[in-house]
N, C-alpha and C positions, 0 to 999 in steps of 0.2 A: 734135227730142228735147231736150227738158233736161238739160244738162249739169250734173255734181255734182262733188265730191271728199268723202272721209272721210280725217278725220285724228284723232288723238288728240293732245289737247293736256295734258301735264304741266309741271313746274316743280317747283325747289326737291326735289331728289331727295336731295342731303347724305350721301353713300354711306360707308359708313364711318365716320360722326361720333361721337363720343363720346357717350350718353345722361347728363344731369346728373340729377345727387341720388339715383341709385339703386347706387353702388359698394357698399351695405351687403348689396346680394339675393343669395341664395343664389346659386354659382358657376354652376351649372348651367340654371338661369333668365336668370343676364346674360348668358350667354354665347349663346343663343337671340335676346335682346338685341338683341346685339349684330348678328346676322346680320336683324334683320328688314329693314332698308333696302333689301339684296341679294336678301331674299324680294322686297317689293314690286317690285323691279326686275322681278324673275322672271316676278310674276301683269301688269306692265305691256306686257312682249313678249307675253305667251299670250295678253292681252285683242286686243294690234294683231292678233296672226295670227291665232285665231279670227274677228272682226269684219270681216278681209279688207280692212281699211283703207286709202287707199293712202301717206300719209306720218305723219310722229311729229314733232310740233313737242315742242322741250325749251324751258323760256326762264327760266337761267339758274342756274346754284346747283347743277351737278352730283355737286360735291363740295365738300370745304371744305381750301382748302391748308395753312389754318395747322395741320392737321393730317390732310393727306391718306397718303393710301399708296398705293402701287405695286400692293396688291389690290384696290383700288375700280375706277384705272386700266381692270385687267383684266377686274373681269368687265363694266364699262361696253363695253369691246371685244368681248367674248364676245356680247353681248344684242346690241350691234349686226351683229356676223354672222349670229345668227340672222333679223335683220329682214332681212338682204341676202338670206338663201336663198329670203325668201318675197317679196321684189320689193317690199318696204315699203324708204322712204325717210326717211331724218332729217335734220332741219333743228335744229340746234342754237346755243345764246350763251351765253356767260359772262357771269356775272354778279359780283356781289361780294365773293363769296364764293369762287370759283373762278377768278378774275383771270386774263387773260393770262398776264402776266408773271409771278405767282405761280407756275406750274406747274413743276414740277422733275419729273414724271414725263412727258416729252414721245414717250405713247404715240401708234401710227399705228392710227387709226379705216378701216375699210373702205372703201370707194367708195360706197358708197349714204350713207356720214353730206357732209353739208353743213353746214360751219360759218361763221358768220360770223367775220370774223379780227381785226378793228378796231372802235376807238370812230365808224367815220364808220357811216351807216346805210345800207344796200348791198341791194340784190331780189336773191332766187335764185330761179331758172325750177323748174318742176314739171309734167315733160312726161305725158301721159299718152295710152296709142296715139298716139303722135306728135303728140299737138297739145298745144301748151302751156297750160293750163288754170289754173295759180296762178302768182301771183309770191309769193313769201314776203320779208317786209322787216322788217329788224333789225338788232341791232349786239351786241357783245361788249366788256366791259369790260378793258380792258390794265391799268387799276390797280386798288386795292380800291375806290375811290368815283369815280363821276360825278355828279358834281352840279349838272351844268347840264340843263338843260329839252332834251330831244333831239326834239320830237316837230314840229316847224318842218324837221328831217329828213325826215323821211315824206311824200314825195312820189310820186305817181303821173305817171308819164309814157304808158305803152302801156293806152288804154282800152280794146281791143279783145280784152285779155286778163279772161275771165270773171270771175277772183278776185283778189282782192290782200288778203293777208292778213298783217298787222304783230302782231309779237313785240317784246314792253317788258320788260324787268325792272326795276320803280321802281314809285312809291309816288303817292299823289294828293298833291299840295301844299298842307303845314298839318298831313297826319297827322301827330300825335306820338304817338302809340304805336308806330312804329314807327320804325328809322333812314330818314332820305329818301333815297333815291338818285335819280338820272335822274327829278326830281318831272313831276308833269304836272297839268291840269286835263281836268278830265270834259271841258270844253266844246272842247277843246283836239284827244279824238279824236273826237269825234260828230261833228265839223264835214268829218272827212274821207272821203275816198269807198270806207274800208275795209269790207272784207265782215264782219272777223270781228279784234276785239283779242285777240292770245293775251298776258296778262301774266304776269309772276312774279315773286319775293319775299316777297311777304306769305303767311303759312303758311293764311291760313285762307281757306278758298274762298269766291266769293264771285261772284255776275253783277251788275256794276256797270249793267249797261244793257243791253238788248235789242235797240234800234236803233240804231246796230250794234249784237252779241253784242260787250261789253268783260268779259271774264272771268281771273278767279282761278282758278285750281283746286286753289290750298293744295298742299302738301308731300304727297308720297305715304308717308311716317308717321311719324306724331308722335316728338318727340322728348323730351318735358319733360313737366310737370302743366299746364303752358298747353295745352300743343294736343293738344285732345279731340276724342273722337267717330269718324267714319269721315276717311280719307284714300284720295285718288287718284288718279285724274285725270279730264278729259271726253273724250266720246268726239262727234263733230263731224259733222255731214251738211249741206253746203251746196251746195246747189240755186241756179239762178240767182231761182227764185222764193223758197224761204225757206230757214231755220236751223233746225236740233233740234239738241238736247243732250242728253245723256244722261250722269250719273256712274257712273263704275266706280269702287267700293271698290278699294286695294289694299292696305292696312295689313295687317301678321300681327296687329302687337302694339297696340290701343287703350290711350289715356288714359282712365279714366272719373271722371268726378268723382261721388264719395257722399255723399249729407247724410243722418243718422238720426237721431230723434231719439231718445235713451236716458234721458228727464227720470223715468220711471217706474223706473227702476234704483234700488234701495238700499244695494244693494253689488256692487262691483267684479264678482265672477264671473255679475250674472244679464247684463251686457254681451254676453258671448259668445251668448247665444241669440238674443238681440235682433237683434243684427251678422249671426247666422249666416240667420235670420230674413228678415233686411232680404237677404242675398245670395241666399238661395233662389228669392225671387220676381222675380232679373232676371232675363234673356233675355240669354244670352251666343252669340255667334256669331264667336269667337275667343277669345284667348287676353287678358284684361285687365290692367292696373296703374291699380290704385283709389287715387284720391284721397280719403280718407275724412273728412267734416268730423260729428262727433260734439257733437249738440245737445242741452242740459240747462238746466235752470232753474235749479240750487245750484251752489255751489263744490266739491262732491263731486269732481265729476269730474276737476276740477281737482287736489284732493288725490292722487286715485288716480292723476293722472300721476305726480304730485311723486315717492309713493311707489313706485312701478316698476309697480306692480295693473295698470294699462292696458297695459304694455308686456308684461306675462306674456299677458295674455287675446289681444290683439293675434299674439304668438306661436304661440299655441295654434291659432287662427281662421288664422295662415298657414301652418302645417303642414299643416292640413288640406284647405284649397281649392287649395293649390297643388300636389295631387297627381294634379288631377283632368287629362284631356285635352285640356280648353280651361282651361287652371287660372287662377288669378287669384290675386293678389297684393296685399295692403295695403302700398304703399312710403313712404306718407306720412298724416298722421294731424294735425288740426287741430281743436281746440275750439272750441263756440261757444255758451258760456255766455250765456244767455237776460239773467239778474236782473244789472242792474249798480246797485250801491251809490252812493250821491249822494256827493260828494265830504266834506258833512257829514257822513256815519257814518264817515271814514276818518280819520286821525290823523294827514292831511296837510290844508294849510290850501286853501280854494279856490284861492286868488291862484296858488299852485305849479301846482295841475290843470289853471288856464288858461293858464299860462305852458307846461305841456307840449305838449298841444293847440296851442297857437298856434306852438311848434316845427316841430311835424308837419307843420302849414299852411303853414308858411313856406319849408320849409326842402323841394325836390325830391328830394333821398336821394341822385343821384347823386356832391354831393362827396364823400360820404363812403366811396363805394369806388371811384372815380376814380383814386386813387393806386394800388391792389391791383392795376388792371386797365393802368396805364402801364408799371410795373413792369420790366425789361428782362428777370426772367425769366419772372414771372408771366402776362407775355403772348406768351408761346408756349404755354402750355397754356390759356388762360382765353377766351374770347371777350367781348367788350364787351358786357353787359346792355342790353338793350333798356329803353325808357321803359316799357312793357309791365310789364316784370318787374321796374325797380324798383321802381313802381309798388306791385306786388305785395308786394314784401317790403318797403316801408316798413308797408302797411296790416297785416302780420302781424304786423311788431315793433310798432305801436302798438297793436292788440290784446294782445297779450300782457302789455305794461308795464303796460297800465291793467288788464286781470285782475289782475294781479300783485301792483300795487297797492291796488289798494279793495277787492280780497280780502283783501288782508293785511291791512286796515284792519277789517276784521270779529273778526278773533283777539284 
């Protein structure tokens, strides 16, 4: 008979975290918010015991200390009671976010969770009807950062045991969009005789390789205007002959990003039908926060920021959908002026346009809030930007400055 295991693999859970850029939403919408983390938590238990699973790999990033709470602690102990009633087991690490020695809430997890305790890399057995059918191999972070290559750890000794399945939390070595921790190379675990990579960190899911299955499975829900779309985790069936996957959504609250284009507009208020227009025709199958990037060919639209016109219409358009039962919300709003003016029709010289431009290029963005985020106080409430997301907000402010500019250069 073929022997199997199922397990659900998540990471990057962040329970309780702060959601950035959206403190302006109505009270009643944040605070929903705020609780979707502990929802996905919720629909990640009901998927293990539904599916009949038999363990729950976590790998890494349960919570976040530099702003944890003592109610994330709890209901994380709460879910895993539940998994203990139904004879589901968990293997869990810490990762960078969730450090060892960060934790000042040192709550006691059930008997069924297994944690790894150290930076060394360590197998934990997974018995099933008495016979030992997985080894699970992994480590946990004691500081905020490991930065050595860990994966020269991962060794297999007992062949005779069906599965051996390793948990990373770290990055491929070279990414910069992301911070590196515990880096690795693709070639680094292909080469080993694992059945199945559970990784985490990086938020956005992802199957690096199939032979072996080396997988992401992203954050189970977004937190920002970066991370879109669905959130959740995989759900695992390995046979000694092959691997299936399957993702299970568990996000409450989706990211969506929206592009419309409003160039047909001549005045401020026909926006709203267009907007209202462009919303009717998605497919909502929860509760959204729209990213909304509004496309035009004139500086119209641009004026109507200036003068508040977009910001009324805007208003108007979230009174209204956000009363619905799957409601949605416009929390952020970006222009994307089609016509850009040569540097000749502006009433600045070339030499200054290239000189800016070659700032942009030169210059990476992070010195310039480097100091905000050292800070002694600052950084206890702020978390360090990602190359990601400065990334992001350097291309917004330089967008902006040259609207700004060779717009003005037209008056």
């Amino acid at each position: 008979m073929d022997r199997e295991v199922t397990f659900i693999h998540a990471a990057d859970l962040h329970l309780d975290s702060p959601f950035k850029g959206l403190m302006d939403m109505p009270a009643d919408l944040f605070e929903e918010i705020k609780w979707s983390t502990f929802q996905a938590l919720e629909e990640l238990v009901r998927a293990a015991i539904d599916k009949e699973i038999d363990f729950v790999l976590i790998t890494g990033d349960l919570f976040d200390n530099e702003k944890q709470s003592l109610k994330a602690q709890i209901r994380l102990k709460k879910a895993f009671e539940q998994l203990k009633d139904q004879g589901i087991a968990v293997f869990l690490s810490y990762g960078n976010h969730d450090f060892l020695k960060g934790n000042i809430h040192q709550v006691t997890y059930p008997d069924n969770v297994h944690i790894f305790p150290d930076e060394q890399v360590r197998d934990l057995d997974f018995y099933k009807n008495g016979e030992l059918l997985a080894k699970i191999y992994g480590f946990s972070y004691e500081n905020r950062a490991v930065i050595e290559n860990k994966t020269s750890e991962y060794i297999i000794e007992d062949t005779k045991v069906p599965f051996h399945i390793a948990m990373l939390h770290g990055s491929i070595k070279g990414n910069e969009e992301h911070d590196t921790y515990a880096p690795f190379r693709l070639s680094e675990l292909t080469e080993k005789d694992f059945k199945y990579w559970a990784l985490g960190h990086i938020h956005k899911r992802a199957v690096l390789q199939k032979n072996p299955y080396i997988v992401y499975p992203g954050n189970i829900q977004g937190r920002h205007r970066k991370e879109t779309g669905e959130k959740g985790c995989y759900l695992v069936r390995l046979t000694e002959m092959e691997t299936t996957l399957d993702f299970i959504p568990l996000n409450r609250i989706e990211f969506y990003p929206l592009k419309i284009d409003v160039s047909e507009c001549v005045a401020a208020y026909q926006l709203e039908a267009i907007i209202m227009d462009s919303l009717k025709s998605l497919k909502v199958t929860r509760p959204q926060l729209l990213d909304l990037t509004l496309q035009a060919n004139d500086t119209s639209l641009r004026n109507w920021q200036a003068n508040g016109q977009l910001e009324d219409v805007l208003d108007i358009i979230n009174e209204s959908i956000s009363q619905e039962q799957l409601w949605r919300y416009i929390f952020h709003v970006q222009l994307d002026i089609k016509e850009r003016l040569e540097p000749s029709e502006t009433s600045f010289g070339e030499h200054f346009i290239d000189e800016l431009k070659r700032s942009f290029a030169e210059n990476s963005g992070i010195d310039y809030v480097e100091q905000l985020y050292q800070h002694r106080q600052a950084r206890k409430y702020l978390d360090l930007p990602s190359q990601e997301e400065v990334s992001g907000w350097k291309q917004e402010a330089e967008a902006r400055l040259f609207d700004q500019l060779l717009g003005g250069g037209r008056r």
